[in-house]
C-alpha positions as CSV (number, residue, x, y, z in Angstrom):
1,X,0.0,0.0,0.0
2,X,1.4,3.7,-0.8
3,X,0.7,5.6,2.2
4,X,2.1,9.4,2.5
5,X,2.4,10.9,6.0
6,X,2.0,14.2,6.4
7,X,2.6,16.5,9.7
8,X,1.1,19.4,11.1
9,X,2.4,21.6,13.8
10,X,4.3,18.4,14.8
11,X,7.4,17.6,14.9
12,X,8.3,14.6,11.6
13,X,8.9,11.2,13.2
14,X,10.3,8.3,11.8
15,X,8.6,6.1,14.3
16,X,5.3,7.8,13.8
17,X,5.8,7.0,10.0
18,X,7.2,3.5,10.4
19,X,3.8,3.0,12.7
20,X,1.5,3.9,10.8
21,X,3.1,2.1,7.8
22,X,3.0,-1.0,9.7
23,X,-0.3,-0.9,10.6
24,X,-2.1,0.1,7.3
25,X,0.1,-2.8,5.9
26,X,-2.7,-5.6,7.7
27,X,-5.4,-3.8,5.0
28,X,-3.4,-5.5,1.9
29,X,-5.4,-8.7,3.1
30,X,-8.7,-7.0,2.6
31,X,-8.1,-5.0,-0.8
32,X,-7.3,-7.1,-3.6
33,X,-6.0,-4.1,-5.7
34,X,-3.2,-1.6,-4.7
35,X,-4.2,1.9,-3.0
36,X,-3.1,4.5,-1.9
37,X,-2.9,5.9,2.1
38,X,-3.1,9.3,3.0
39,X,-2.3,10.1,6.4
40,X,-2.7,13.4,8.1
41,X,-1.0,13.3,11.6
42,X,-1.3,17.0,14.0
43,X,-1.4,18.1,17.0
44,X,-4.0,21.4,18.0
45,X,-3.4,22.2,22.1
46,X,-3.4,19.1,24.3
47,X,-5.7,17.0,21.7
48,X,-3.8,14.7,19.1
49,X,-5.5,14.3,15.5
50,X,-4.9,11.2,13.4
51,X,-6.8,11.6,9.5
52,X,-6.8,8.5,7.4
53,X,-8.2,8.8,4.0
54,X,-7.7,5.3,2.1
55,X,-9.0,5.2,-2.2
56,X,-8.7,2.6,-4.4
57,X,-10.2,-0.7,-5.3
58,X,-13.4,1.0,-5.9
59,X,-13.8,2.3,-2.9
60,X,-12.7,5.7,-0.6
61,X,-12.7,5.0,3.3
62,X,-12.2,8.0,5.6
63,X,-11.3,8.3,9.1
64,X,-10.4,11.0,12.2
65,X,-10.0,10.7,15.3
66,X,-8.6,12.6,18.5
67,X,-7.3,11.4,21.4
68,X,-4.8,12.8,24.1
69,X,-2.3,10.5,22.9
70,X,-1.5,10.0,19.0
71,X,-0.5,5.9,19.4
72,X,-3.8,6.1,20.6
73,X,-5.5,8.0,18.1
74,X,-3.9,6.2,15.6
75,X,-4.8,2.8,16.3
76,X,-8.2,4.1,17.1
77,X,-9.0,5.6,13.4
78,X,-7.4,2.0,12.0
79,X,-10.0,-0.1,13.9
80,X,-12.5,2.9,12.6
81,X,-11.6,1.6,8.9
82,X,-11.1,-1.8,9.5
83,X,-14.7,-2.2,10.6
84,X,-15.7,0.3,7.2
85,X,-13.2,-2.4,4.8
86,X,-15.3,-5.1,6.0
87,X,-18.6,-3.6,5.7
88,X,-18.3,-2.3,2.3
89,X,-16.4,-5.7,0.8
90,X,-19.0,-7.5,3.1
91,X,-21.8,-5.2,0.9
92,X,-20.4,-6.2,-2.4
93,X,-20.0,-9.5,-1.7
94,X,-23.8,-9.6,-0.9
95,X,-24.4,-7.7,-3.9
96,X,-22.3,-10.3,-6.3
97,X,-24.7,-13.5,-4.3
98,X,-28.0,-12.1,-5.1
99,X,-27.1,-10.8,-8.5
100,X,-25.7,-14.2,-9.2
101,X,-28.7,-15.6,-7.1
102,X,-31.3,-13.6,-9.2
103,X,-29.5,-14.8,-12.5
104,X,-29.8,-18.3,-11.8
105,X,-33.6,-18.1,-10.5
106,X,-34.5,-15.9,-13.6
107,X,-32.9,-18.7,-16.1
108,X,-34.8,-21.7,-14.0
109,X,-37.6,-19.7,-14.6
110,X,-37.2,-19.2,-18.5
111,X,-36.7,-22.9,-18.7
112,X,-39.8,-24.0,-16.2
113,X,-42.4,-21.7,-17.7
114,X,-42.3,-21.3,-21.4
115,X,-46.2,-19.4,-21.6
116,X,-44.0,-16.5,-20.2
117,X,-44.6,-13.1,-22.4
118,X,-41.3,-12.5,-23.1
119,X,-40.8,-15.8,-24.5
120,X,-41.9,-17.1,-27.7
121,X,-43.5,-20.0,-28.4
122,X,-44.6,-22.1,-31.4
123,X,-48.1,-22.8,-31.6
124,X,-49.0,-25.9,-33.9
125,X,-51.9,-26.1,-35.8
126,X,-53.0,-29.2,-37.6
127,X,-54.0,-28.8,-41.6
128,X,-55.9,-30.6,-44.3
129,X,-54.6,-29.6,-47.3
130,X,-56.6,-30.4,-50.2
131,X,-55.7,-31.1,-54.0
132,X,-56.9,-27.9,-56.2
133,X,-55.6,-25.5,-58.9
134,X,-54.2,-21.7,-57.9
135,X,-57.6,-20.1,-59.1
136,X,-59.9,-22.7,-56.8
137,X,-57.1,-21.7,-53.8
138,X,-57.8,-17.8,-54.4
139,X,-61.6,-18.6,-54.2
140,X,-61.0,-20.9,-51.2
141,X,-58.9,-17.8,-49.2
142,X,-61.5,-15.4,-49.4
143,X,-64.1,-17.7,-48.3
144,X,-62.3,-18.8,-45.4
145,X,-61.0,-14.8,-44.9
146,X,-57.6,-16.5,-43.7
147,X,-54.2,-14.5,-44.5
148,X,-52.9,-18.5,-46.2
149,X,-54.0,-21.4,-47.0
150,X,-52.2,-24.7,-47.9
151,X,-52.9,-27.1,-50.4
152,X,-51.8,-29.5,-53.0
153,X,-51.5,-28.3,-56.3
154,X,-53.7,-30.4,-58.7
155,X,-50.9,-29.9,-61.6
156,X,-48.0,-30.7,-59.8
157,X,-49.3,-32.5,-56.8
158,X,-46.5,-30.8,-54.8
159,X,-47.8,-28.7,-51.5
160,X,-48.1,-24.9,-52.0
161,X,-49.0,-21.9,-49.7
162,X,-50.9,-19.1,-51.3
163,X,-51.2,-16.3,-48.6
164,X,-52.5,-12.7,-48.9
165,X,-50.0,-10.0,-49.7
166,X,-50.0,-6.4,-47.9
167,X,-50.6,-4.6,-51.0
168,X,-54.2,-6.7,-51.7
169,X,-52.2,-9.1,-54.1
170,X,-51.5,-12.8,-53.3
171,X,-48.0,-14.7,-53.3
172,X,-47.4,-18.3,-53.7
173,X,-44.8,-20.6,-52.7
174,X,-44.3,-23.6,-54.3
175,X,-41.4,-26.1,-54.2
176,X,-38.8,-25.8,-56.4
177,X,-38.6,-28.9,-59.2
């Protein structure tokens, strides 16, 4: 972890640095990417102020805390963001079960319940196709006011679908010889 100390109206210490730097060292076991540390470390009066502000692996964790004594203080804002590591990789890890949770629920679903909307199904219909000419088939798909019909072409005695065309004409598809 990259962790910058800085000092204010106190005296630089390299046993204050080598501290702190020791401790934030135990968070590498909790962030799986490499971040970055920014310690504030000041003194105001008797009171002793220890600011921890740690950003990466998609997250920024803050911390302060005052105590007469800055060991103190320190330690005191670590267990502060020890406690906010574990909630928030805690959170995500939640977040990663019921996503994956919700995934697997919504493709037993697709598979249980094919009538679902979203879905599409084939419908099958069951035919009698009769043997007639094109002209008798035309006469036959206005009776039965149907947008096709099948049949069995008299001529060729191959099956052909005449259906009804957008622009009022009528197509028909017949099997190539």
């Amino acid at each position: 972890m990259q962790t910058s100390v800085t000092f204010k109206n106190l005296d630089p210490s390299d046993n204050l640095k080598a501290y702190v730097k020791d401790k934030l060292d135990r968070f590498d076991r909790f962030l799986d990417n490499p971040a970055e540390a920014c310690v504030v470390l000041s003194v105001e009066k008797f009171r002793h102020m220890a600011e921890i502000n740690i950003s990466g692996d998609k997250l920024n964790i803050n911390g302060k805390e005052v105590k007469n004594d800055m060991y103190s203080a320190i330690d005191m804002v670590l267990d502060k963001l020890e406690k906010q590591i574990k909630k928030s990789k805690e959170k995500i890890r939640k977040r990663r079960i019921t996503e994956r949770f919700k995934a697997k629920n919504f493709f037993q679903r697709m598979a249980a319940t094919p009538d679902d909307t979203s879905v599409k199904r084939i419908v099958i219909k069951n035919i009698e196709y009769k043997p007639m000419d094109t002209d008798e088939a035309i006469l036959q798909i206005d009776l039965i006011n149907d947008n096709f019909l099948v049949f069995t072409n008299s001529k060729t005695d191959k099956v052909n679908v005449l259906y009804r065309r957008k622009d009022g004409h009528y197509g028909l598809i017949q099997p190539s010889e």
